[in-house]
C-alpha positions as CSV (number, residue, x, y, z in Angstrom):
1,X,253.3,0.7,6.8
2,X,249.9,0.1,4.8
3,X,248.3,3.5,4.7
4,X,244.7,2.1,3.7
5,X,242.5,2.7,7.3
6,X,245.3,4.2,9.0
7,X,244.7,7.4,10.6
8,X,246.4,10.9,10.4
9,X,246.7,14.1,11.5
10,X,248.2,16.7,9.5
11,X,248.9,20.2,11.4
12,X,248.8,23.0,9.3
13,X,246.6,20.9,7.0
14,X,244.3,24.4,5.7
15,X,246.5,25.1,3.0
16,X,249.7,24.4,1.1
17,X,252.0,21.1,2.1
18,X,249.4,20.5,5.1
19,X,246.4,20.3,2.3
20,X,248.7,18.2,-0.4
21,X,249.5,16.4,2.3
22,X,246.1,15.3,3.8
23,X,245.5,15.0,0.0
24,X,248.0,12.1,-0.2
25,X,247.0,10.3,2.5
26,X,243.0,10.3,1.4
27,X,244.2,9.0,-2.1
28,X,245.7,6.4,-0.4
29,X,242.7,5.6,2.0
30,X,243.5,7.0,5.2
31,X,241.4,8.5,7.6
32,X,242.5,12.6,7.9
33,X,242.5,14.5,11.0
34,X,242.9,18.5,9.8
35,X,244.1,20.9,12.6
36,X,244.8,24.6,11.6
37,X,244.5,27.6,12.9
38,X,242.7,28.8,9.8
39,X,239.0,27.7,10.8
40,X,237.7,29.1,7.3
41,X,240.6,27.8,5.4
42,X,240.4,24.5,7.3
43,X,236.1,23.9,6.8
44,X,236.9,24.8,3.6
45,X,240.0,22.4,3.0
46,X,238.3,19.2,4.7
47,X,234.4,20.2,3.0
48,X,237.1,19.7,-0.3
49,X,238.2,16.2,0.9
50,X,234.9,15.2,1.8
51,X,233.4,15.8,-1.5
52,X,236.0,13.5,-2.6
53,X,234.6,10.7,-0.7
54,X,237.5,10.9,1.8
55,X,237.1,10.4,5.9
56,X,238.0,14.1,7.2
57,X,237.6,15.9,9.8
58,X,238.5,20.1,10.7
59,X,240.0,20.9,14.1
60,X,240.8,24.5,15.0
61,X,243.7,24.4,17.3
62,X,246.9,26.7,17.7
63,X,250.0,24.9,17.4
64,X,252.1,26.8,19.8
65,X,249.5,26.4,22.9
66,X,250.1,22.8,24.4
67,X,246.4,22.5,25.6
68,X,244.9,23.5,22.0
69,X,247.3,20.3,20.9
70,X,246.7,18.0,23.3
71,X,242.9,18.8,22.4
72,X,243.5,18.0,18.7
73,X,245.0,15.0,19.4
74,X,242.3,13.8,22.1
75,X,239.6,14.9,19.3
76,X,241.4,12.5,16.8
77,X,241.0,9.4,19.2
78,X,237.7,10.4,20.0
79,X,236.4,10.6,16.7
80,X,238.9,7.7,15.1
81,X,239.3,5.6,17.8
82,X,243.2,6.3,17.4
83,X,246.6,7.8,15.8
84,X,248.6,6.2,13.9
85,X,250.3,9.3,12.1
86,X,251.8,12.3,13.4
87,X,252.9,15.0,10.5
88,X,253.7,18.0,12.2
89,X,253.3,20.8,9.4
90,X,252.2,24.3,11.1
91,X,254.8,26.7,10.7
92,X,255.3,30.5,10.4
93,X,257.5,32.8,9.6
94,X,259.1,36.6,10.2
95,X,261.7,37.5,8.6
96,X,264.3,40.7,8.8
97,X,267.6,42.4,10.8
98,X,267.9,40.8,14.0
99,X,268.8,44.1,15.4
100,X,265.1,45.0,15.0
101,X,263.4,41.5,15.5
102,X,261.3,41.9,18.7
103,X,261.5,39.3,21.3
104,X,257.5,38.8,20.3
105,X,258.5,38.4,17.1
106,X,261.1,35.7,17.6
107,X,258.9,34.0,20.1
108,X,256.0,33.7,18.1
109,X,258.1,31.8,15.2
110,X,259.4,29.7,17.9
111,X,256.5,29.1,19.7
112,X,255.2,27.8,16.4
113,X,257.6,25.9,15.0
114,X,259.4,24.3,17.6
115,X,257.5,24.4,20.6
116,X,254.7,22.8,18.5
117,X,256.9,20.1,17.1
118,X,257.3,19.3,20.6
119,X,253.5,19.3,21.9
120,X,252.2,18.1,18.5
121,X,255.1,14.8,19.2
122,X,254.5,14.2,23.2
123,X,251.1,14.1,22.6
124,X,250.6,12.2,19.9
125,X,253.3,9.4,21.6
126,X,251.3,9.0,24.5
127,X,248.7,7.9,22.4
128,X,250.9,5.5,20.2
129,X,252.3,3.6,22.7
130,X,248.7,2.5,23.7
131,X,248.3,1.1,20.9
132,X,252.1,-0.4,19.7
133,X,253.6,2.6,17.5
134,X,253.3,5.1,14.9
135,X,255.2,7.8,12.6
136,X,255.9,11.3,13.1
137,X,256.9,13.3,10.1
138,X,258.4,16.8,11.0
139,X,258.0,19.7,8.2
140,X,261.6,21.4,8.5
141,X,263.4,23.2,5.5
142,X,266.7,24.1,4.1
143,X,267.0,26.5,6.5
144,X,268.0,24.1,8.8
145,X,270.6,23.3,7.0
146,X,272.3,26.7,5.5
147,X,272.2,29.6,6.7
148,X,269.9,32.6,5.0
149,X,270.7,36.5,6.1
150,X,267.5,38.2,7.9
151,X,265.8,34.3,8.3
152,X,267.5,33.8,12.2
153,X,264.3,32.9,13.5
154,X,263.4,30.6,11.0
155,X,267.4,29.1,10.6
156,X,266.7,28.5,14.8
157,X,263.3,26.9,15.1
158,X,263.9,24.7,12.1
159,X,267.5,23.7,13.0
160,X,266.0,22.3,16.4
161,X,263.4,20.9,14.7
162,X,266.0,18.4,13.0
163,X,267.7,17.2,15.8
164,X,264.6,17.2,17.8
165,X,263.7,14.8,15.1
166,X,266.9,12.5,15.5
167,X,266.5,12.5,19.7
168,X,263.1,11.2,19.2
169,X,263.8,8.6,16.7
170,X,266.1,6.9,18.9
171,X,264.4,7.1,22.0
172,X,261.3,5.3,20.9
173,X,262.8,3.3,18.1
174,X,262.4,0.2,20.5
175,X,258.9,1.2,21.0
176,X,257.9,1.0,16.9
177,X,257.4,4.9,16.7
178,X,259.3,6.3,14.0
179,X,260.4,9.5,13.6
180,X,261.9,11.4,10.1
181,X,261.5,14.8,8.6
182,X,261.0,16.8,5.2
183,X,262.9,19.6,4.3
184,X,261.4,21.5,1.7
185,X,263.2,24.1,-0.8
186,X,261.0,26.8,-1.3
187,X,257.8,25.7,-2.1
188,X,254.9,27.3,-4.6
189,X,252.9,28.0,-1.2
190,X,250.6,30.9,0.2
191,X,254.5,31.7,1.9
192,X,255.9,32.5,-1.4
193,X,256.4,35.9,-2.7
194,X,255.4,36.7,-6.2
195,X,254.5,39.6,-5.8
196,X,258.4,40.9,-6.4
197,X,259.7,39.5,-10.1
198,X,263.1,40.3,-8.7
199,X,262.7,38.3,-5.4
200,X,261.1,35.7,-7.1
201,X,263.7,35.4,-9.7
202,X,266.2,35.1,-7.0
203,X,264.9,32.3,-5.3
204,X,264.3,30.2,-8.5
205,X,267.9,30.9,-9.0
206,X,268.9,28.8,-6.0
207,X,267.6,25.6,-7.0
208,X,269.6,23.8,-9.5
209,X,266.8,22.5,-10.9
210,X,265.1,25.7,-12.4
211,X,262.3,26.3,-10.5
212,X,260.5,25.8,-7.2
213,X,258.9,23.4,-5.7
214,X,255.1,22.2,-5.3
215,X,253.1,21.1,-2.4
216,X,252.5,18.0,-3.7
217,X,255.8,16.6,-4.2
218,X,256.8,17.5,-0.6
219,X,253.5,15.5,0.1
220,X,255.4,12.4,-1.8
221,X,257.8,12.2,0.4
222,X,255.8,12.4,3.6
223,X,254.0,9.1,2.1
224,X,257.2,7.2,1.6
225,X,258.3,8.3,5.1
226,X,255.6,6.7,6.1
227,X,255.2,3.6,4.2
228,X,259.0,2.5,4.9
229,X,259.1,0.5,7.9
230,X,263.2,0.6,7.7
231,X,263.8,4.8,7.7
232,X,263.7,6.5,11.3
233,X,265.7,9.3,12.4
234,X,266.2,10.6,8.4
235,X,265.7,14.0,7.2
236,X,264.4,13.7,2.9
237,X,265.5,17.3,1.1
238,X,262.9,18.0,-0.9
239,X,264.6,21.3,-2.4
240,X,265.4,20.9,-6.1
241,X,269.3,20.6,-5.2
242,X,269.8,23.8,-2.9
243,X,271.3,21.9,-0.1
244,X,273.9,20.2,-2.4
245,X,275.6,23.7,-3.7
């Protein structure tokens, strides 16, 4: 796929591997649709992309409320005339003993991260089979792979996420809608805790490669999941060799 006038939405967009994201595909000349619940972040995020020359436009919505989704993608049509790309970003996360996790707690992150996958993908199909296909691109992470003590609600929501991925890749394969995922290592994001040297220390230890992530190479392969017409179904590890220990 020629990214030039195409148009995307990017959930999650305010900040972080949303931003570098909706970065990428400005640089590249598409048309940007922001949703996040951060309405200061977001303004502030797409007044950035703007200023830049780029076609952009801030949607506050809330990922795990099907209505607030199905009115970010509605927006995107309105004010774009279409979707092309789906990258469904937004994600949160709690963290601790199970024992203690409230069923709040473990509802939110799911709510979040999976049910949003869900709304953010039904929605945005409808609208690409109007007009003969598209791409989703599903933000999912190592810990969908391997197992982490204390990250249960985060190992859940993500695992589903992945073979939410592969069920929708083949069911609308024949319809020119492809489906793939990024799963990033741990990422130099707002989410990352450097606040403990120790912590810190630890999780640069995982990665083979000496150090973590950045926003913007996650954002790489998000373009090249679009751009190649031949890759549905795929999950890229972005993670500096943690999954291959």
């Amino acid at each position: 796929m020629e990214l030039a006038g195409k148009i995307a939405i990017v959930t999650g967009g305010a900040s972080g591997i949303g931003l570098a994201t909706a970065k990428a595909f400005v640089s590249k000349g598409a048309k940007v649709m922001v949703g996040d619940i951060n309405k200061e972040g977001g303004e502030a995020a797409v007044k950035e992309l703007q200023e830049n020359g780029a076609e952009a436009i801030f949607v506050e919505f809330d990922a795990s409320k099907e209505d607030s989704v199905a009115h970010l993608v509605l927006e995107t049509v309105k004010q774009f005339g279409r979707i092309d790309i789906m990258v469904n970003n937004a994600g949160i996360r709690k963290t601790g003993e199970t024992h203690e996790l409230s069923f709040e707690d473990y509802r939110d992150v799911m709510a979040v991260n999976q049910d949003g996958v869900f709304f953010g993908s039904k929605h945005a199909i409808r609208e690409m089979l109007k007009t003969g296909g598209g791409v989703i691109v599903n933000t999912t992470s190592i810990l969908a792979s391997v197992g982490e003590a204390k990250a249960f609600t985060v190992n859940a929501s993500k695992g589903a996420v992945n073979m939410m991925t592969k069920s929708l890749a083949l069911q609308y394969a024949d319809k020119n809608i492809r489906v793939n995922a990024v799963s990033p290592g741990y990422i130099e994001t707002g989410m990352t805790n450097r606040s403990n040297p120790e912590v810190y220390a630890q999780a640069v230890a995982k990665h083979p490669i000496g150090r973590l992530g950045r926003p913007e190479e996650v954002a790489h392969a998000v373009m090249f999941l679009c751009e190649n017409d031949f890759v549905t179904g795929s999950t890229v590890m972005v993670d500096g060799g943690y999954t291959a220990q």
